[in-house]
N, C-alpha and C positions, 0 to 999 in steps of 0.2 A: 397788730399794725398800729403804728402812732402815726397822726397827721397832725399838718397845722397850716398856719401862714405865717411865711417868711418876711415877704417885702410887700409894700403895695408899692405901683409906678401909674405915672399918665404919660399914656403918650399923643401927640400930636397930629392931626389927620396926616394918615397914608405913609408916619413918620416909626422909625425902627430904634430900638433901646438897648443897652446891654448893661444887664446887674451879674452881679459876682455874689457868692455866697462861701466862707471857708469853715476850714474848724469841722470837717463830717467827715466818719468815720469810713475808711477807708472800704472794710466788710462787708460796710452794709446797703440793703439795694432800698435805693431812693428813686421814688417816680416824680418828676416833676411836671407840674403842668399849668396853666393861665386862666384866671375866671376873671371874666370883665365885672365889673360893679356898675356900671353905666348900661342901661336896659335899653336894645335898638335892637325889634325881633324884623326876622327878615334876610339874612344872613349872617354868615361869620363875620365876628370883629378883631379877633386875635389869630396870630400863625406865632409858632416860638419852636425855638432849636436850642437842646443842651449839651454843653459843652464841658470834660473833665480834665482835671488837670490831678495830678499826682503830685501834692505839695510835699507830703514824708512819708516814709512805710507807713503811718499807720493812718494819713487824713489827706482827703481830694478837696478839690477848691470846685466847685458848680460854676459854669456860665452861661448865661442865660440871656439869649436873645429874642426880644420880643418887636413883633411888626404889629402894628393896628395896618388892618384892612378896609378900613372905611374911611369916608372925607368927613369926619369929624372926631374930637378926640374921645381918647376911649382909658376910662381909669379900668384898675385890674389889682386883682392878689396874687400873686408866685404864692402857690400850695405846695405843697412833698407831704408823700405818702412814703414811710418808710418799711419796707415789705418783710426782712427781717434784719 
């Protein structure tokens, strides 16, 4: 399993984002998921939805929509774990 970090983003209190990611390979299964870097224990500060696109036979494009939950802004890392 390979992991990493893709992007970081901030978004603005209660405010919603969308990054793209291309160029991956079409076979393979990617989890995608959002770690806040800004520490506020207490509840959730991120919701996020991913979204495929079939750019060629052989590579998808990722979309990636991320909401902060909270009334204050919240930085973050887009991670992917690539499963095989």
């Amino acid at each position: 399993m390979a992991t990493g970090v893709q992007f970081t983003g901030t978004l603005a209190a209660n405010a919603t984002g969308r990054w793209f990611t291309y160029g991956w390979s079409a076979a393979s299964h990617v989890i995608w998921y959002m770690m806040p870097t800004s520490p506020r224990s207490g509840a959730p500060q991120l919701d996020w939805d991913v979204a495929v696109e079939r750019a060629t036979s052989t590579q998808c494009t990722y979309w990636l929509t991320v909401t902060n939950l909270t009334n204050v802004p919240v930085t973050f890392e887009g991670r992917f774990a690539i499963l095989s």
